[in-house]
C-alpha atoms as an extended CHARMM CRD file, in Angstrom:
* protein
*
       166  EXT
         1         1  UNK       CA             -0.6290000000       -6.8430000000      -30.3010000000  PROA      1               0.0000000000
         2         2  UNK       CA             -2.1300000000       -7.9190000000      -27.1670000000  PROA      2               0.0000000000
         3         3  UNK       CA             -5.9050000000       -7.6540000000      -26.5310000000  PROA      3               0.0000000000
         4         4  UNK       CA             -5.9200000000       -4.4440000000      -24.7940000000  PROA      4               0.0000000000
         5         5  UNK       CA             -4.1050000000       -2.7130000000      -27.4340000000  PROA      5               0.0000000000
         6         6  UNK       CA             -6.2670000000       -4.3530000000      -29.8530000000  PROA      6               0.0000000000
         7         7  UNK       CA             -9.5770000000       -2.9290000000      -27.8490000000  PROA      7               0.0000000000
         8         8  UNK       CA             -8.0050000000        0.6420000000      -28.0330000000  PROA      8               0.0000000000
         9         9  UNK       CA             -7.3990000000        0.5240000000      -31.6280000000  PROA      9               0.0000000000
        10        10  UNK       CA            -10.9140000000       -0.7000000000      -32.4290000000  PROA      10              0.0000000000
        11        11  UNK       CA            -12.4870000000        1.7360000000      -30.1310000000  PROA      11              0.0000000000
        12        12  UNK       CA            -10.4500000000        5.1750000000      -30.5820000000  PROA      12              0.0000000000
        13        13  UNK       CA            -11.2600000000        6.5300000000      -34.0690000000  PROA      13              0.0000000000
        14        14  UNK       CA            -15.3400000000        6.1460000000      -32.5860000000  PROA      14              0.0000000000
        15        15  UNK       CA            -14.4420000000        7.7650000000      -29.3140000000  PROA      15              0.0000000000
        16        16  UNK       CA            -12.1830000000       10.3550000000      -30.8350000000  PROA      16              0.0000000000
        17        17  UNK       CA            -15.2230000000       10.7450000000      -33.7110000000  PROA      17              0.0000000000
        18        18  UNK       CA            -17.5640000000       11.4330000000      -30.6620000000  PROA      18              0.0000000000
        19        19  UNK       CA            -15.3960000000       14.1520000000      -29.1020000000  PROA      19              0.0000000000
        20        20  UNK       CA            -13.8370000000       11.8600000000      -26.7430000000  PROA      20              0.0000000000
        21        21  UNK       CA             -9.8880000000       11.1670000000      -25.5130000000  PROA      21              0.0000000000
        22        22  UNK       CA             -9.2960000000        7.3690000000      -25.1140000000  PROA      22              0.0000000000
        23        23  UNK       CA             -7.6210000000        6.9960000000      -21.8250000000  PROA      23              0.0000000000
        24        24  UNK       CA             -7.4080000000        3.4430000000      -21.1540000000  PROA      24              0.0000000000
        25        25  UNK       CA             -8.5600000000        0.1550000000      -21.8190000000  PROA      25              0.0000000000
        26        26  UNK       CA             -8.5240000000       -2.3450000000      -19.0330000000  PROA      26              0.0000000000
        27        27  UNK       CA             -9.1450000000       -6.0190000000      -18.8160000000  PROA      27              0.0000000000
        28        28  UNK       CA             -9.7370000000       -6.9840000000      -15.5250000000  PROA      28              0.0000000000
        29        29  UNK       CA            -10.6390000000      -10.5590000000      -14.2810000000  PROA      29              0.0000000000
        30        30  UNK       CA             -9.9750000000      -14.2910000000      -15.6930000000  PROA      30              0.0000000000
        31        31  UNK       CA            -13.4040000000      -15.6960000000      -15.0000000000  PROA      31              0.0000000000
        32        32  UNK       CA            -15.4560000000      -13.2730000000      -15.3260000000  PROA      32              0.0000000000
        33        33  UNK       CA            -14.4230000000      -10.4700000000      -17.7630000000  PROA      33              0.0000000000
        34        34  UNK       CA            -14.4580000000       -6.7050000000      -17.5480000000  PROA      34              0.0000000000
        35        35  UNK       CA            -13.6020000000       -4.4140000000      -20.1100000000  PROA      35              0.0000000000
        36        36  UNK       CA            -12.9370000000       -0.6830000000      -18.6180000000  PROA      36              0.0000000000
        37        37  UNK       CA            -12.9250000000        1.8260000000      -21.2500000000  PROA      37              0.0000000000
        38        38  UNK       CA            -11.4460000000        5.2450000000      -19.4850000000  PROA      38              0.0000000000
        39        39  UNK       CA            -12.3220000000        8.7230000000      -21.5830000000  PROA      39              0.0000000000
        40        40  UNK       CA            -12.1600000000       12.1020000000      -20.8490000000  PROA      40              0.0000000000
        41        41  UNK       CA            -13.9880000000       15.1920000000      -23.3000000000  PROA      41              0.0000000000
        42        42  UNK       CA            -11.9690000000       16.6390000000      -25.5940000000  PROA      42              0.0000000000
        43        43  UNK       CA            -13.2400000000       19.8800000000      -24.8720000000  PROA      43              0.0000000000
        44        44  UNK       CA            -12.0480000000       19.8710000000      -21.5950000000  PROA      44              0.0000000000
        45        45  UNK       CA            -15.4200000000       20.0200000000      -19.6980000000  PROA      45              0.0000000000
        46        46  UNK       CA            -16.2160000000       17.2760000000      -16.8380000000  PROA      46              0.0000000000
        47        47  UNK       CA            -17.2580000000       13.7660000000      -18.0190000000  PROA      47              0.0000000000
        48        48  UNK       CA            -21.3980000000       13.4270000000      -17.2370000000  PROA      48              0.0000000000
        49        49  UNK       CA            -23.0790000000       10.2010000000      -16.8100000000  PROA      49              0.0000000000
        50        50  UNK       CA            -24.3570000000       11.1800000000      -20.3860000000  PROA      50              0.0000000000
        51        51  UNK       CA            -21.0540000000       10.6530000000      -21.7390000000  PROA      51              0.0000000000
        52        52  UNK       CA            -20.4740000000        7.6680000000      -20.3530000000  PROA      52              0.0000000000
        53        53  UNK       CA            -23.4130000000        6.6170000000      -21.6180000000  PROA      53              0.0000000000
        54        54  UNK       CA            -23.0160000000        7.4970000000      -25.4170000000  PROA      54              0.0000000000
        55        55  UNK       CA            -19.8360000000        5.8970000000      -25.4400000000  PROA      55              0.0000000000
        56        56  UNK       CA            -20.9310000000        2.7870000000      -23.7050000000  PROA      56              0.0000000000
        57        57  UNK       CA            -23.8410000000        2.4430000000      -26.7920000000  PROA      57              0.0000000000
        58        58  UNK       CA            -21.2120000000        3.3000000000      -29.6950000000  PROA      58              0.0000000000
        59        59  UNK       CA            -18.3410000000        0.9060000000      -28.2580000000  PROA      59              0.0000000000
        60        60  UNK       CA            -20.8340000000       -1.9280000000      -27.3050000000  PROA      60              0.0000000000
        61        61  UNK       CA            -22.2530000000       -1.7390000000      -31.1880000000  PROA      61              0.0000000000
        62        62  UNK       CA            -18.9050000000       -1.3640000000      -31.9090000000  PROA      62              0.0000000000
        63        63  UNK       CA            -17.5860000000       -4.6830000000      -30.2360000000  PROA      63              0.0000000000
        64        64  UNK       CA            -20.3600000000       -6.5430000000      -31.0440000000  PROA      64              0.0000000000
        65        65  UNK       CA            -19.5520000000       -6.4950000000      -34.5560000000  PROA      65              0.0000000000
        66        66  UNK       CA            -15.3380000000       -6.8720000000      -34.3270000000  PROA      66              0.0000000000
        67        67  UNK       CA            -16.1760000000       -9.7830000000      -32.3390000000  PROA      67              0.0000000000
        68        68  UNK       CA            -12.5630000000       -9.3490000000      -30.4170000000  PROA      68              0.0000000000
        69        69  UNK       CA            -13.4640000000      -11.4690000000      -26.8510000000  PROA      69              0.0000000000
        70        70  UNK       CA            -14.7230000000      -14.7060000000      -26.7600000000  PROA      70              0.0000000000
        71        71  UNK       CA            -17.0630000000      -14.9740000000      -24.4810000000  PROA      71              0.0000000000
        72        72  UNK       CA            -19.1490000000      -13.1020000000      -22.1030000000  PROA      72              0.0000000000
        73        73  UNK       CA            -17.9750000000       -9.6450000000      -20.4120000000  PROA      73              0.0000000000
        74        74  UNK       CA            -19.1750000000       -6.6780000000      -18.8620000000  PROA      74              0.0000000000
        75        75  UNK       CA            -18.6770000000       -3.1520000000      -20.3410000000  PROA      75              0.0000000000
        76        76  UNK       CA            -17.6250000000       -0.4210000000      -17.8580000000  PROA      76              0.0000000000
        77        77  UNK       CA            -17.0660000000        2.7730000000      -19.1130000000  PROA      77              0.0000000000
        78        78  UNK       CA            -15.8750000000        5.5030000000      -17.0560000000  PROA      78              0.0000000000
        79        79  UNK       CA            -14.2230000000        9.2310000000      -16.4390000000  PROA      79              0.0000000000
        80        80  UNK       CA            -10.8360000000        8.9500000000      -14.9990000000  PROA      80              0.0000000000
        81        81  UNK       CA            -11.9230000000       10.9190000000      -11.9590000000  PROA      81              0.0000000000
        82        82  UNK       CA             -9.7050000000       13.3850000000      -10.2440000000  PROA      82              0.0000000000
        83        83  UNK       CA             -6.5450000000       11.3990000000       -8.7060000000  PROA      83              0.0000000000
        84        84  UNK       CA             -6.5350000000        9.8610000000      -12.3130000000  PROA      84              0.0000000000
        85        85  UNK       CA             -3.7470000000        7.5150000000      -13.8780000000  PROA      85              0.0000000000
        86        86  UNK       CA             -1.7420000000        9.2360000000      -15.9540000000  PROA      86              0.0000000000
        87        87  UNK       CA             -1.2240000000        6.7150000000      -19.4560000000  PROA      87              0.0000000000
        88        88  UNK       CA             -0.0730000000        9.2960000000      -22.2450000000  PROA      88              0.0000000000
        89        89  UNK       CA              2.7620000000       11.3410000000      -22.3450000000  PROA      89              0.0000000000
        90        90  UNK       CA              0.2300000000       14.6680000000      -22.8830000000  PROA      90              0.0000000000
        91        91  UNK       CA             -0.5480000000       13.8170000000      -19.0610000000  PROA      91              0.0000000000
        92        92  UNK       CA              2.5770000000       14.2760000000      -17.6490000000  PROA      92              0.0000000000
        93        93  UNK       CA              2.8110000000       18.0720000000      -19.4990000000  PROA      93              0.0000000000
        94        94  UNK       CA             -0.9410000000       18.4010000000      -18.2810000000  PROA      94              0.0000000000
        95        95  UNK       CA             -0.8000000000       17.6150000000      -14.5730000000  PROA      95              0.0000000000
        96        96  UNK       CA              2.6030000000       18.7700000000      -14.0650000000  PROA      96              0.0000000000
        97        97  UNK       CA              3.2640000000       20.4880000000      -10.9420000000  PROA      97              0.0000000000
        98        98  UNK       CA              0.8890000000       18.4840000000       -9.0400000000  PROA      98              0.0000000000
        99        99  UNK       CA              1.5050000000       15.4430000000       -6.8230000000  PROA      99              0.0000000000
       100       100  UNK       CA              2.1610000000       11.8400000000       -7.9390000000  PROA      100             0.0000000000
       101       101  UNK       CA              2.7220000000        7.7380000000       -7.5430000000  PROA      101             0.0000000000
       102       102  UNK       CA              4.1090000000        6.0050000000      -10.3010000000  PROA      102             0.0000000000
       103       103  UNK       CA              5.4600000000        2.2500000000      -10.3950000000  PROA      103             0.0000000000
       104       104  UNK       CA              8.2110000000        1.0990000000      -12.8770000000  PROA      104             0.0000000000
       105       105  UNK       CA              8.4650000000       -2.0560000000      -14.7630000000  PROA      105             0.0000000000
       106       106  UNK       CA             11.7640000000       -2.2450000000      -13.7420000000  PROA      106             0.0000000000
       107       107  UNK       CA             14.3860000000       -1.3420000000      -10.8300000000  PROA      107             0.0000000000
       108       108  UNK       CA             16.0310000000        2.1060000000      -11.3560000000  PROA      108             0.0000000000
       109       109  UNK       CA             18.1380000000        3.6300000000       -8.5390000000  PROA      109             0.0000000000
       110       110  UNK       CA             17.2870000000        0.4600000000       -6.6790000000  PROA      110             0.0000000000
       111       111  UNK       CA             13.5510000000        0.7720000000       -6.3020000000  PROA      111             0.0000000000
       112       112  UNK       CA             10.6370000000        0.9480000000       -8.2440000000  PROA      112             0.0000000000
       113       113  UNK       CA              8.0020000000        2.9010000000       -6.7300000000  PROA      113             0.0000000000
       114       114  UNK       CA              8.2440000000        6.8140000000       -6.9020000000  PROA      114             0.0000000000
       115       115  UNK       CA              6.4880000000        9.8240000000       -5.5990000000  PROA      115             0.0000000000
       116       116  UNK       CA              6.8470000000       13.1930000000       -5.0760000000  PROA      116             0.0000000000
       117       117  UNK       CA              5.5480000000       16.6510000000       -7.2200000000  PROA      117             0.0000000000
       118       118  UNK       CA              5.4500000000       15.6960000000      -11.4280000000  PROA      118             0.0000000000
       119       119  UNK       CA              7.4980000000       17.8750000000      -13.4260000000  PROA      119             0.0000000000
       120       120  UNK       CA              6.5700000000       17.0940000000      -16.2890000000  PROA      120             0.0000000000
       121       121  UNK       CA              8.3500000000       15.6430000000      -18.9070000000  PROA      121             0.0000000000
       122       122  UNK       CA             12.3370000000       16.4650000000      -20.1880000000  PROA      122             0.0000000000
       123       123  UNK       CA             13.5430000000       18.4140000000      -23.0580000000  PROA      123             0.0000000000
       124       124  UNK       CA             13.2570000000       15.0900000000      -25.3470000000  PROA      124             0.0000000000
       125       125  UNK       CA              9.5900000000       14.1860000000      -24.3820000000  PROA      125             0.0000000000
       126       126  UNK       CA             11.0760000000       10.6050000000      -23.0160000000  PROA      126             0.0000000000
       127       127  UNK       CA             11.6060000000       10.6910000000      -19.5840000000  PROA      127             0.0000000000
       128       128  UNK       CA              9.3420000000       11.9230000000      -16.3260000000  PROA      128             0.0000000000
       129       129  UNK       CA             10.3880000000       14.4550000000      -13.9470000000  PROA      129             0.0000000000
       130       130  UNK       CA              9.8790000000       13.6740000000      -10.2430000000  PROA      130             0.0000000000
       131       131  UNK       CA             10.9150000000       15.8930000000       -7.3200000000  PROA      131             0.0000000000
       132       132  UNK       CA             10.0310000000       14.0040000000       -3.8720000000  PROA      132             0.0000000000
       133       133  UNK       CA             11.5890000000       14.4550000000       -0.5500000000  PROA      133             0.0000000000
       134       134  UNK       CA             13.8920000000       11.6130000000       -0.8850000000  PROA      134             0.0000000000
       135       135  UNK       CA             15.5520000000       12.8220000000       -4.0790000000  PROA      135             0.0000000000
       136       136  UNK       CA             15.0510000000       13.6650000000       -8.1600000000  PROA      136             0.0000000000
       137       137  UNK       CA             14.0950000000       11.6030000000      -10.7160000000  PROA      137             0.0000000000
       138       138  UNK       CA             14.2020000000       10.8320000000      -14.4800000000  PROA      138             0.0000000000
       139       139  UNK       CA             12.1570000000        7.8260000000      -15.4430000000  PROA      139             0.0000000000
       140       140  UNK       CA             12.1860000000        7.1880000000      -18.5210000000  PROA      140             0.0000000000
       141       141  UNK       CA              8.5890000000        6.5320000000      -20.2890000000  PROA      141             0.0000000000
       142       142  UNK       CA              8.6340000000        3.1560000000      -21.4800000000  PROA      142             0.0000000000
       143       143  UNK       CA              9.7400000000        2.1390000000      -17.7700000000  PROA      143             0.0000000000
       144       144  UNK       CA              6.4850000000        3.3240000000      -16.1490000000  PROA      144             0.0000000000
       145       145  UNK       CA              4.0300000000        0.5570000000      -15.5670000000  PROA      145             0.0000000000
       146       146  UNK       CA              1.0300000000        2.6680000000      -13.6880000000  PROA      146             0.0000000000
       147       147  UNK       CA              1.3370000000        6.1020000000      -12.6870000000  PROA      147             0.0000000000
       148       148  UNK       CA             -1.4920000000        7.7250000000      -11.2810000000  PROA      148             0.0000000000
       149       149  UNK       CA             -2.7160000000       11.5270000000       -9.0620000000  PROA      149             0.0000000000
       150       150  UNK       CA             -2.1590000000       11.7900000000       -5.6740000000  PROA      150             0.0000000000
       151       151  UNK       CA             -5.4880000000       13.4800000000       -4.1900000000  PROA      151             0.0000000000
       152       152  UNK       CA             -4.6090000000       16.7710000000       -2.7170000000  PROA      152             0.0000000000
       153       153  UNK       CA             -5.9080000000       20.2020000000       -1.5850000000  PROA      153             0.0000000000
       154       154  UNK       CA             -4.2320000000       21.5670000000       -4.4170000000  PROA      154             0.0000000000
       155       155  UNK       CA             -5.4650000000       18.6890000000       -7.2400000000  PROA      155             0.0000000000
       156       156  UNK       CA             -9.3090000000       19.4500000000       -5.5880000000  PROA      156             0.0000000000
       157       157  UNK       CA             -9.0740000000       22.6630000000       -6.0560000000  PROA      157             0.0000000000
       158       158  UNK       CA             -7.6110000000       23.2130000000       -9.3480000000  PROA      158             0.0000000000
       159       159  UNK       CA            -10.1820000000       20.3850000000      -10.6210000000  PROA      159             0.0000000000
       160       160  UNK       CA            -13.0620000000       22.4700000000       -9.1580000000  PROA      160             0.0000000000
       161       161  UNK       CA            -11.8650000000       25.4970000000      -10.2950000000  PROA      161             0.0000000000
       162       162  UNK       CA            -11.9420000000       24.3490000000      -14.0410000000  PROA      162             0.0000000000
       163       163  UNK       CA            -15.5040000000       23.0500000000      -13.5330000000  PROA      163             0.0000000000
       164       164  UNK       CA            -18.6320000000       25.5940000000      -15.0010000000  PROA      164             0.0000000000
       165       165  UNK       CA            -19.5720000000       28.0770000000      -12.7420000000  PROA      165             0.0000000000
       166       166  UNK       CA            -17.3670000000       27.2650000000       -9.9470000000  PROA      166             0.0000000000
């Protein structure tokens, strides 16, 4: 288990406790560490500064005590904001139909960036739908490396239609 995936396993049950979706952990930096912990509310309503607050103060009492980095590092916690990376396989089903970049760890049809409109995911939950204008593809899961939102008309205004009182 690397350290990121030891972060997100010390920090999930509190998030999740809180009313929180993990979304990512990120280390970023060699000299100067920063941990980015990505969350959205469970409840579907927009991420406040609040939010990001609370969590900071749980996962920062949290960390302290687990001890996991030696050394110093910052704590950034953050909403995933609109053209947000997709990292679970739930985000693939969510933001179907909307527009998308996604890298692969490895070549597949001789390339390994994609984009094009998501389609969410195939029958067997394994493998991500893309439709672009250069063709249709099937990547599987454990092949994507980052995939994130492309920011559109259509991604704006679905986000700000979901928001209170828009």
């Amino acid at each position: 288990m690397d350290l990121t995936e030891r972060l997100a396993a010390i920090v999930e049950p509190t998030i999740s406790d809180m009313g929180y979706d993990l979304v990512r952990v990120l280390i970023q930096g060699a000299k100067h560490l920063t941990v980015q912990i990505m969350a959205d509310r469970k409840d579907g309503a927009p991420m406040t500064v609040d939010d990001c607050a609370d969590i900071s103060r749980a996962v920062s009492a949290l960390l302290d005590v687990e001890d996991p980095i030696s050394g110093a590092y910052n704590l950034e916690v953050s909403s995933p904001g609109i053209d947000r990376p997709l990292t679970r396989a739930k985000d693939y089903v969510t933001w179907a139909g909307f527009d998308v970049k996604i890298e692969t760890k490895v070549l597949l049809d001789g390339r390994k960036r994609f984009s094009g409109k998501l389609m969410g995911l195939d029958e067997a939950g394994t493998a991500v739908q893309v439709h672009g204008e250069d063709g249709q593809w099937s990547i599987p899961l454990e092949a994507v490396w980052k995939a994130k939102l492309v920011l559109t008309d259509a991604l704006i205004d679905h986000v700000t239609r979901s928001l209170p009182d828009a």
